[in-house]
C-alpha positions in Angstrom: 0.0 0.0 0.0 1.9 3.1 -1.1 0.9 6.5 -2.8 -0.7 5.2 -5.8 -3.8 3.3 -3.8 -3.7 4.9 -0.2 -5.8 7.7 -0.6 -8.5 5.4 -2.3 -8.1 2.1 0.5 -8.3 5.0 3.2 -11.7 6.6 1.8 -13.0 2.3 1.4 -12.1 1.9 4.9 -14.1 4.7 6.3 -17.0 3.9 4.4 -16.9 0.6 6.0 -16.1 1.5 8.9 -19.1 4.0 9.1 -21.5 1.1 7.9 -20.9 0.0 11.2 -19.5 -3.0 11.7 -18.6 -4.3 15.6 -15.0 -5.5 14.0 -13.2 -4.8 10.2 -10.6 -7.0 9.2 -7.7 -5.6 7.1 -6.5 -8.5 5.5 -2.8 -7.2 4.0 -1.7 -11.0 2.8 -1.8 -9.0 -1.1 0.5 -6.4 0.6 4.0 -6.4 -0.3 5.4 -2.9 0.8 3.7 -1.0 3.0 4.8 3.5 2.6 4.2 6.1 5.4 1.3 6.8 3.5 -0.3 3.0 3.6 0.8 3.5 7.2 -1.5 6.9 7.2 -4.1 5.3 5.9 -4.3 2.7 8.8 -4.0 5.2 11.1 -7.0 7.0 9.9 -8.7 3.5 9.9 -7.6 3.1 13.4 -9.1 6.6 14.4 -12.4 6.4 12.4 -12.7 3.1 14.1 -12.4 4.2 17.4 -15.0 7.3 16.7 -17.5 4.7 15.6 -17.2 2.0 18.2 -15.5 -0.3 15.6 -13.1 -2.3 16.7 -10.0 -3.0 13.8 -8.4 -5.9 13.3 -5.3 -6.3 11.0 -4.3 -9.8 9.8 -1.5 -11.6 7.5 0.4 -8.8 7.3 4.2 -10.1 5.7 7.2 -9.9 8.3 8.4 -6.5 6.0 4.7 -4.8 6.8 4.9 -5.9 10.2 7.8 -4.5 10.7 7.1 -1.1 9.5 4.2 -0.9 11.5 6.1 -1.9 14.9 9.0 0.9 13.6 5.8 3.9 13.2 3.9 2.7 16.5 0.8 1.2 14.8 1.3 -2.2 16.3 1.4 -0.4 19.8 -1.7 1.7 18.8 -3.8 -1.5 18.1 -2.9 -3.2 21.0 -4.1 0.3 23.1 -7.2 -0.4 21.2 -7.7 -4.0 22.7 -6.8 -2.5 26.0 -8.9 0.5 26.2 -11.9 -1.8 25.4 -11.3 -4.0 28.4 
């Protein structure tokens, strides 16, 4: 998720997120490099989420996506979200 599609995903994500839903799953197993701005784009998730009671869930991310997101704090942010809810 870079530049090119980030903008786009992030607007999809909010939609969905608005919708409703109790839990979205991001499924990044078709992600192979994830840019600040992909990493942007799950931070708004993260936030819109949060403001609508949603709670996110991000799965089969590769060990290079993973990474990234440990290195920018989104890993730490997601497991605040699991906290906050207990």
């Amino acid at each position: 998720m870079d530049a090119r599609n980030a903008e786009a995903t992030g607007r999809r994500l909010v939609r969905l997120i608005k919708a409703g839903p109790g839990v979205l799953e991001v499924d990044l197993a078709g992600v192979e490099y994830l840019s600040p701005d992909g990493c942007e784009t799950l931070f708004m998730a993260l936030r819109a989420a949060r403001a609508h009671g949603t709670k996110l869930s991000v799965t089969h991310a590769n060990t290079r996506a993973r990474s990234v997101m440990h290195q920018i704090g989104f890993s730490r942010a997601l497991s605040a979200q699991t906290t906050d809810d207990r």
